[in-house]
Short mmCIF file of the C-alpha atoms (twelve columns), coordinates in Angstrom:
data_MODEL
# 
_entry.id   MODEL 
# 
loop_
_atom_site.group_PDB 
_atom_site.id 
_atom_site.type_symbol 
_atom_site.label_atom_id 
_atom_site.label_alt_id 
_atom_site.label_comp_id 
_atom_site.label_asym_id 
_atom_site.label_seq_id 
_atom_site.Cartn_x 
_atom_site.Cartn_y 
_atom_site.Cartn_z 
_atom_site.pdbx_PDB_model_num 
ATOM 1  C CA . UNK A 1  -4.104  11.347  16.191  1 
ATOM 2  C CA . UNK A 2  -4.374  9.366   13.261  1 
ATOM 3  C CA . UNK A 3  -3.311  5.554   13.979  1 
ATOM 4  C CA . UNK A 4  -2.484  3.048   10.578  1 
ATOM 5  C CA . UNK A 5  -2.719  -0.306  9.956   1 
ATOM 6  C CA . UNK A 6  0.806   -1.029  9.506   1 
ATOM 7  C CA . UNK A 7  4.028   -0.497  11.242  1 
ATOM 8  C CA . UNK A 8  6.515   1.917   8.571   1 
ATOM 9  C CA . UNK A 9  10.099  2.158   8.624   1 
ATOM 10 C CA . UNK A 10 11.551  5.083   6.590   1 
ATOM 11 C CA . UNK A 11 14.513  3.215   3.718   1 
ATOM 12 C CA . UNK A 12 15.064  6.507   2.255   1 
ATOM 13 C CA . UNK A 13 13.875  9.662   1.133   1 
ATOM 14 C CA . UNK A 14 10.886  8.807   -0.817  1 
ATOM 15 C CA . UNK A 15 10.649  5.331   0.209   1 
ATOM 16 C CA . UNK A 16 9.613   3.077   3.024   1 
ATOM 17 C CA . UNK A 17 8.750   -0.487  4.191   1 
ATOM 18 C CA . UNK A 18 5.309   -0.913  5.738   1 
ATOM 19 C CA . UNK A 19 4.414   -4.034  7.534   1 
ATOM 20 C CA . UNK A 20 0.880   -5.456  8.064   1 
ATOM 21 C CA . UNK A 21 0.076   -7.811  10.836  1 
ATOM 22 C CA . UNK A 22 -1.861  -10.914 9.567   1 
ATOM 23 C CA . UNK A 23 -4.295  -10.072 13.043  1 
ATOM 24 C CA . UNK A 24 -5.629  -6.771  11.507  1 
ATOM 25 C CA . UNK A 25 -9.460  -7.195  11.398  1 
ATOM 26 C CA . UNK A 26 -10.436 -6.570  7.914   1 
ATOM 27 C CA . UNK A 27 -12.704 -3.394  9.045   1 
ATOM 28 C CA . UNK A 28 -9.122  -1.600  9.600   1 
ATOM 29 C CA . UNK A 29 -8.001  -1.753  5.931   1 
ATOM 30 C CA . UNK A 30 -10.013 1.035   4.528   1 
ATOM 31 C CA . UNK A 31 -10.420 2.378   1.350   1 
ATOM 32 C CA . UNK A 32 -8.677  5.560   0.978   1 
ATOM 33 C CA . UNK A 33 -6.812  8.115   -1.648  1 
ATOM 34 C CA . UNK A 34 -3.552  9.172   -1.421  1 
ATOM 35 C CA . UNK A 35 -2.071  12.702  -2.561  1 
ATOM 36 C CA . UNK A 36 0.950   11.918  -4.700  1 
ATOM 37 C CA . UNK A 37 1.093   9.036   -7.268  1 
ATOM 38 C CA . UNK A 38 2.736   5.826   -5.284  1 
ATOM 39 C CA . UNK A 39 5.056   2.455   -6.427  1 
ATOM 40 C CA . UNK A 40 4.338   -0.665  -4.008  1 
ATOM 41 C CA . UNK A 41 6.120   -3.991  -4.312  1 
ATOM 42 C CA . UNK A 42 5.765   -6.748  -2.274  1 
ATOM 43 C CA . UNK A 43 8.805   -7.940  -0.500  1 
ATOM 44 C CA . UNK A 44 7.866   -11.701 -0.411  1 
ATOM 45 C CA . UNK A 45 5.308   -13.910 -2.215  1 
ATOM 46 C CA . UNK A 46 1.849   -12.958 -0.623  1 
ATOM 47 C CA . UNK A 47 -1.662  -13.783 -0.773  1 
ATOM 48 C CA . UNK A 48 -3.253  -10.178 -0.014  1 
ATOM 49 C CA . UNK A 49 -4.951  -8.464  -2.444  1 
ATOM 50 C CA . UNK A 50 -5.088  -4.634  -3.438  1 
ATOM 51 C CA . UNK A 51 -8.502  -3.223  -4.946  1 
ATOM 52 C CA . UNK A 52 -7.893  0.284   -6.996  1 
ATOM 53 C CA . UNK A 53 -11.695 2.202   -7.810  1 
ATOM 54 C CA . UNK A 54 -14.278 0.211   -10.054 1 
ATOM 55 C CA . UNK A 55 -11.712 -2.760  -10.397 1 
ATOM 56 C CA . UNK A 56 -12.092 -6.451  -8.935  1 
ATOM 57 C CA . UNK A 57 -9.371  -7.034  -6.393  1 
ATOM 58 C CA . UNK A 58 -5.913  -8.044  -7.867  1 
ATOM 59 C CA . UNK A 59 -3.240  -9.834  -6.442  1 
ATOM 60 C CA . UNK A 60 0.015   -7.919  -5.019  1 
ATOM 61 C CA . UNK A 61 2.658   -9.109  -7.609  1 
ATOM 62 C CA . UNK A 62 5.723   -7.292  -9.044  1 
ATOM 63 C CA . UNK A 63 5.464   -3.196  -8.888  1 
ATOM 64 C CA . UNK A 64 1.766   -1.586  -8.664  1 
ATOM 65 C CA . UNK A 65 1.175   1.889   -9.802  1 
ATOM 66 C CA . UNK A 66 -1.037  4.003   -8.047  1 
ATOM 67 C CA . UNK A 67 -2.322  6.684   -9.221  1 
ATOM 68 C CA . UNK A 68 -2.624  9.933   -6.630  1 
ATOM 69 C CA . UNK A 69 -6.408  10.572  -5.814  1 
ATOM 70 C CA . UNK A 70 -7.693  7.420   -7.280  1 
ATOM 71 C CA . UNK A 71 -9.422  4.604   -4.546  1 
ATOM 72 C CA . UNK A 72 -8.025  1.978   -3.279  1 
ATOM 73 C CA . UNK A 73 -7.460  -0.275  -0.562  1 
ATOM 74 C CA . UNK A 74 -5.489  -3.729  0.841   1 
ATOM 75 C CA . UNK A 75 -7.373  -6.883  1.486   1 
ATOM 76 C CA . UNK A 76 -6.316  -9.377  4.069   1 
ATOM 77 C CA . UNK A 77 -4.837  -12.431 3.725   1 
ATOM 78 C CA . UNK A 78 -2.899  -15.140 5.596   1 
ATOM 79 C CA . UNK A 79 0.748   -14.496 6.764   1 
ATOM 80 C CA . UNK A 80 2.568   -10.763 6.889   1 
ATOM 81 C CA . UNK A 81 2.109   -8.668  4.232   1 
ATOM 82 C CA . UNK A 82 5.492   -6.511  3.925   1 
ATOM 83 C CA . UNK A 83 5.555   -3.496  1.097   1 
ATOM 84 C CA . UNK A 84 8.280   -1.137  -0.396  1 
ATOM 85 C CA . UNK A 85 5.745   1.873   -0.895  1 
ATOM 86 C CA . UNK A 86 7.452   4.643   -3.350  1 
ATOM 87 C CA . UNK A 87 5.802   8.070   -3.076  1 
ATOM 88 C CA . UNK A 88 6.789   9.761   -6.498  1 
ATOM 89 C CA . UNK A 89 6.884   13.121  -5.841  1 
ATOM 90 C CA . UNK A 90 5.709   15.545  -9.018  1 
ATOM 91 C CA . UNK A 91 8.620   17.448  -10.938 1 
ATOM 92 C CA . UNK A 92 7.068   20.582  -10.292 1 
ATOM 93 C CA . UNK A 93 7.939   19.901  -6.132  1 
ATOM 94 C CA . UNK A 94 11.123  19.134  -6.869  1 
# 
């Protein structure tokens, strides 16, 4: 069984809020791909950081595209980091 870093609630059909506890030890946030191209926003002001493939690590503001198969990962910070994660799904599924 898989576990994740994060506790997810469903918000509808394509999108969801994940929530990451500020106790996470930093070895849990790995870097990984994902299969369909993704949206996240922050819900609150935040000091994390996201790192996308052969880029320095950027700070979560506003909406962050993310490319399906591309690297990436979260980096800690202080506090709860809460995201609205949007899984667009390609026209040809639809």
């Amino acid at each position: 069984m898989v576990t994740f870093p994060f506790e997810e609630k469903q918000l509808a059909e394509n999108v969801f809020l994940r929530c990451f506890d500020p106790n996470l030890e930093n070895d849990e946030l790995k870097w990984h791909i994902d299969k369909e191209d993704r949206l996240i926003e922050p819900e609150e002001k935040t000091d994390w950081k996201i790192q996308l493939d052969n880029k320095l690590p950027d700070e979560i503001f506003g909406e962050i595209f993310i490319p399906a198969g591309v690297w990436h990962r979260i980096i800690k910070g202080t506090g709860h980091l809460k995201l609205k994660v949007t899984k667009l799904i390609p026209l040809e599924d639809i």
